[in-house]
N, C-alpha and C positions, 0 to 999 in steps of 0.2 A: 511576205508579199505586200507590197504595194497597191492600196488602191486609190485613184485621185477621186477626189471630190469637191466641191465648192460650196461657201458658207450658207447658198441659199439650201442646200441639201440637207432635210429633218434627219435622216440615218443611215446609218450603213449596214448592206446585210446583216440579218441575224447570222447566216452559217457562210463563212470565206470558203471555206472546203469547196460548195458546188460550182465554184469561180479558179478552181484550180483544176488543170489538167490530168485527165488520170495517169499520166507515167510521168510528170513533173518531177524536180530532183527533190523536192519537197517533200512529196511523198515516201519518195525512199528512205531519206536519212531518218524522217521520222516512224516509221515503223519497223528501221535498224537500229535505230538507240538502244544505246545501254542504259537501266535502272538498276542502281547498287542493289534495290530493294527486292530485286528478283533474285538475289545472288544464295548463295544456301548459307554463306558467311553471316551476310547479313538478316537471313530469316532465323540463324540460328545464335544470333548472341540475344542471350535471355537481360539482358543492359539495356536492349530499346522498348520502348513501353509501345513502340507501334505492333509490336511483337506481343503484347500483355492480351489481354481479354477483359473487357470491363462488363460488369453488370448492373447497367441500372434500378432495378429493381432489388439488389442488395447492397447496392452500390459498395463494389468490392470490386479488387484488381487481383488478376489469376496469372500468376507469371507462367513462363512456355514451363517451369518444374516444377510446375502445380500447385504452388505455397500462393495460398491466397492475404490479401492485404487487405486491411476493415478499417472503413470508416471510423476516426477518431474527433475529430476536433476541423474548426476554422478560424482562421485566423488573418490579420489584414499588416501589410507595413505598406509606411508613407513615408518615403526619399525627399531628397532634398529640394529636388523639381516637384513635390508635391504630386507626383504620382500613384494610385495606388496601389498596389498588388496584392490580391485576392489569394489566400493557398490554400488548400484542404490536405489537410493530415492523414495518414495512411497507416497501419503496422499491420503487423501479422502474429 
C-alpha cells in the first residue's frame, strides 16, 4: 500500500494496518500465506537449528533427538575484505 506524503511531513503512521480496509485484498492474501515453517516437513528435519532448543543459562543446544551440544571454544576469522566473523564451537 501506498501512502503519499510530503518532505514537510516528520512521519508516517506508526501502524498502516488501521489505514487499510477490513476486507482489502491485502488482507486476504496475507492471512492465506503459506510459511514453509509451519509445514510438519519442515518442523521435523532435526538439520534446522530453528528447530534446536537453546539454553542460555547452560549455554547448550538440544536437538529435536535430544543429543544435547556443549559449549567448547571461540574462535574469530578475518577475510580478505577485513571482515570479521565471530563462531562459537559446539559438540556433544
Amino acid at each position: 500500500m501506498y501512502i503519499q506524503y510530503t518532505m514537510d511531513q516528520l512521519c508516517l503512521p506508526m501502524d498502516l494496518e488501521e489505514d487499510i480496509p477490513e476486507n482489502h485484498l491485502v488482507r486476504v492474501v496475507n492471512s492465506g500465506s503459506y510459511h514453509k515453517e509451519k509445514s510438519k516437513v519442515w518442523k521435523s528435519d532435526i538439520g534446522k537449528i530453528e528447530n534446536w532448543m537453546y539454553s542460555e543459562t547452560e549455554d547448550t543446544w538440544t536437538c529435536p533427538a535430544e543429543r544435547t551440544l556443549y559449549f567448547r571454544k571461540e574462535s574469530k576469522e578475518i577475510l580478505e575484505s577485513g571482515y570479521v566473523i565471530h563462531k562459537r564451537h559446539y559438540r556433544s
